[in-house]
C-alpha positions as CSV (number, residue, x, y, z in Angstrom):
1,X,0.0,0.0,0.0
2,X,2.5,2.5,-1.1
3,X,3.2,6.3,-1.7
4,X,5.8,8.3,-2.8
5,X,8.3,9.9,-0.8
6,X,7.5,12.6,1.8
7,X,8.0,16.3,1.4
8,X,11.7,17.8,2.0
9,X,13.1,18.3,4.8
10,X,9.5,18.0,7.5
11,X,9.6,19.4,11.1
12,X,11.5,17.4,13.5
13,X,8.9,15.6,16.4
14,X,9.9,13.3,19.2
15,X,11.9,10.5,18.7
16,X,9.9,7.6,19.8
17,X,12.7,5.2,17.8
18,X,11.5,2.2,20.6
19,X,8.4,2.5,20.7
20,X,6.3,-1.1,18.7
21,X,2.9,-0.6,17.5
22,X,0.1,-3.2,17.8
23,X,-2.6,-3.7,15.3
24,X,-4.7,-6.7,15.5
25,X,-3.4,-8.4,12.2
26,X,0.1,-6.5,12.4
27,X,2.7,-5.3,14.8
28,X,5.1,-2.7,13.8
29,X,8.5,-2.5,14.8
30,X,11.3,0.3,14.4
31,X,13.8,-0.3,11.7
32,X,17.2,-0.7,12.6
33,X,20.5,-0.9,10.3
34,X,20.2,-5.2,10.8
35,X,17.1,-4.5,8.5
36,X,19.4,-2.9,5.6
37,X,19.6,-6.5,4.1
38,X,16.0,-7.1,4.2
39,X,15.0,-3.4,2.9
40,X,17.4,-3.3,0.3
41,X,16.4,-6.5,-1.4
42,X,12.5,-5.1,-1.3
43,X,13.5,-1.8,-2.8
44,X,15.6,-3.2,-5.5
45,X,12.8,-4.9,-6.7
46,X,10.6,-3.9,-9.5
47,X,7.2,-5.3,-8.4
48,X,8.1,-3.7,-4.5
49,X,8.4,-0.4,-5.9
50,X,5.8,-0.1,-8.7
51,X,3.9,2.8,-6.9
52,X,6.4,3.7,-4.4
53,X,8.2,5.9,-7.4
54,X,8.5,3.0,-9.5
55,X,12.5,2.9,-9.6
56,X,14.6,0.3,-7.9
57,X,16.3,2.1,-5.0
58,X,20.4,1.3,-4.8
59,X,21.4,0.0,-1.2
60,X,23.1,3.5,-0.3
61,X,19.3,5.4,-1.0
62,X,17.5,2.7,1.0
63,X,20.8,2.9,4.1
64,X,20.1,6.9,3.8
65,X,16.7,7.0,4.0
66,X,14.4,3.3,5.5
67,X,16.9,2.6,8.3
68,X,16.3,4.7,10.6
69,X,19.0,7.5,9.8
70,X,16.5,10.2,9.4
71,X,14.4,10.3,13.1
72,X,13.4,12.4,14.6
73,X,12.1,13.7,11.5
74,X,11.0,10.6,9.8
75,X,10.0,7.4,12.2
76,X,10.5,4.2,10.1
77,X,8.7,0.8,10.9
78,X,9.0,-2.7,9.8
79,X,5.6,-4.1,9.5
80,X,5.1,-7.8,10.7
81,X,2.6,-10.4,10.0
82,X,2.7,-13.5,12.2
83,X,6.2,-12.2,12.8
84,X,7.4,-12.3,9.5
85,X,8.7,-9.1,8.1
86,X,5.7,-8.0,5.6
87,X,6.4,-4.1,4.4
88,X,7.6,-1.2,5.3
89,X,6.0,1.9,6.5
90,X,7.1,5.7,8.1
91,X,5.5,9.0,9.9
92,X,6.8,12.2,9.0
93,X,6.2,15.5,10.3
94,X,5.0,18.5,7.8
95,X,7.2,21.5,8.2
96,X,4.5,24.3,8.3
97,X,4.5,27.3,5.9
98,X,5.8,30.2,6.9
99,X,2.4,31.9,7.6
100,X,0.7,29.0,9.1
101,X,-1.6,28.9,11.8
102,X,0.1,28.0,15.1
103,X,-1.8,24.9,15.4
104,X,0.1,23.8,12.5
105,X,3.2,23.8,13.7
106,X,5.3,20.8,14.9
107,X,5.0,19.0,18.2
108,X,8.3,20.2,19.5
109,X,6.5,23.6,19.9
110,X,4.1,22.1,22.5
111,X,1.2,22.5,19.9
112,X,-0.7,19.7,18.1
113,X,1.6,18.6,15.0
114,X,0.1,16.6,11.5
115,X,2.1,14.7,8.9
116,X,2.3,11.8,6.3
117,X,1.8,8.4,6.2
118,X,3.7,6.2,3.8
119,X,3.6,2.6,3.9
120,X,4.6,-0.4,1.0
121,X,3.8,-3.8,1.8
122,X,5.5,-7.1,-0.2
123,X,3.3,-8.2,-3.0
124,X,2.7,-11.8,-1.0
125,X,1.2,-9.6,1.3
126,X,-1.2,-7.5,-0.3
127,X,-5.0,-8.0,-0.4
128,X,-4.8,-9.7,3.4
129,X,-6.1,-6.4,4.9
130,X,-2.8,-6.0,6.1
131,X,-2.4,-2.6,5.2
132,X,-5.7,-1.2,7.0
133,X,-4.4,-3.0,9.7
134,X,-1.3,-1.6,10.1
135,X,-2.6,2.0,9.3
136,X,-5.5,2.1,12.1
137,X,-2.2,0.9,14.6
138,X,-0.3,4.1,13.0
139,X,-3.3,6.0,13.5
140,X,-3.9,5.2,17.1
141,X,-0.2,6.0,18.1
142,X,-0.2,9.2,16.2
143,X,-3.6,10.6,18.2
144,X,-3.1,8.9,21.3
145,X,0.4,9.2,22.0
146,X,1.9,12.0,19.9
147,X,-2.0,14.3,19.8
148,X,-2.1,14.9,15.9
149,X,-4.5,16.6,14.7
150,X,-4.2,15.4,11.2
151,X,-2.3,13.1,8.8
152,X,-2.1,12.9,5.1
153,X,-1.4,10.2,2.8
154,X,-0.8,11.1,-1.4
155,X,-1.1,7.0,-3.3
156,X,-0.5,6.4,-6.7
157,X,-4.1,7.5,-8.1
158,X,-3.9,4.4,-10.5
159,X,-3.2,1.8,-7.6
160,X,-6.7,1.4,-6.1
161,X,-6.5,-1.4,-4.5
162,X,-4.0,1.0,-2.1
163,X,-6.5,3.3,-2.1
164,X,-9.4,1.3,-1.3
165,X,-6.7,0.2,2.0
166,X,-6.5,3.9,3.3
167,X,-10.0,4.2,3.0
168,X,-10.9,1.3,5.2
169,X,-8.3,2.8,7.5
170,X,-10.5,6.0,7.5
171,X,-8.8,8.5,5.1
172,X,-11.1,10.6,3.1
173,X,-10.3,12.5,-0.1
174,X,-9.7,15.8,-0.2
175,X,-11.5,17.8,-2.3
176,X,-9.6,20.5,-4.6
177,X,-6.0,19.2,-5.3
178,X,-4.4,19.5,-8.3
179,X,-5.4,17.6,-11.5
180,X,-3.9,13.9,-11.7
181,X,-2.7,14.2,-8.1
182,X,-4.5,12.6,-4.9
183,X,-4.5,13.5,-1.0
184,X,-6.1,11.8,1.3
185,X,-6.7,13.0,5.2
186,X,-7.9,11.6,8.7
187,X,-8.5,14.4,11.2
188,X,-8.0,13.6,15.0
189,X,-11.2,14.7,17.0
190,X,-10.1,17.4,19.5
191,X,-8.3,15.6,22.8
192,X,-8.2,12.4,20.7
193,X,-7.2,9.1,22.6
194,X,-6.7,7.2,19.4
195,X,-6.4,6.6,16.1
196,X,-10.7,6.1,15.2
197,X,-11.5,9.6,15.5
198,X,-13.4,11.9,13.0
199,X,-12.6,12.2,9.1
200,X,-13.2,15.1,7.2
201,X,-12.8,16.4,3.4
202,X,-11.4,19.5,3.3
């Protein structure tokens, strides 16, 4: 259930690197440099990567970017199935425009923060409900724990299946992006204690 790479350089958060999340299908796990192996095999592979930019990744890209290297910005998670290593999925924090609203700024300011999702799972693994799974446990952590108030994820408008995932997860679309492109949002209720809140179309 993938999407393509977040936005430069997002707004640092807390760095809750050991922190595992629990789904009910899926557990989620924080990727360490052991995993570079693993990682690197999935991203050099065509059918791993067909919406997730659609180009084999070299070992160095994947080292520098799905290990782990870039928290607190980015949090990077191995997603498990049975305890098998199924996909791969990340948080990220949006860095806020310069004439945002304070609500939008990051959670190191003490206010509520919002971000991306991005998540690819293994081609044995899709169409298990795996993805949802694993997205809901994302969800929870990031309105329960870290108090979002909102979090984004942009598929591959041609792979529905992906898309028909994060809906079942509880993203809506967003009305009024720009032609070809797709966004899709969950809004945190206010004082949120999880990840099964409200949802909400711009």
């Amino acid at each position: 259930m993938p999407v393509p790479t977040p936005v430069p350089e997002p707004e640092p958060g807390p760095d809750d690197s050991a922190t595992p999340l629990d789904g009910k299908l899926t557990r989620l796990v924080p990727v360490t440099e052991a995993d570079l192996d693993l990682l690197a095999r999935w991203f050099a592979s065509p059918g791993f990567v067909e919406h997730w930019g659609g180009v084999p990744l070299s070992r160095e890209e994947v080292a520098a970017k799905y290990t782990g290297r870039r928290r607190p910005r980015v949090q990077s998670y191995l997603v498990l199935a049975d305890d098998s290593p199924v996909g791969y999925a990340q948080y990220w924090y949006a860095a806020p425009a310069e004439d945002a609203a304070p609500e939008a700024a990051a959670a190191t300011t003490g206010r509520p923060a919002e971000g991306g999702i991005d998540m690819v799972l293994h081609p044995s693994a899709r169409g298990r409900g795996l993805g949802p799974d694993a997205a809901r446990a994302l969800l929870a952590h990031l309105g329960g724990t870290l108090r979002w108030r909102r979090a984004t994820v942009d598929p591959d408008a041609t792979n529905t299946r992906a898309v028909r995932a994060w809906e079942k997860a509880g993203f809506r679309r967003v009305e009024h992006t720009e032609p070809g492109a797709l966004l899709l949002e969950f809004t945190f209720p206010t004082n949120s204690g999880g990840g099964h809140g409200s949802q909400r179309s711009a």
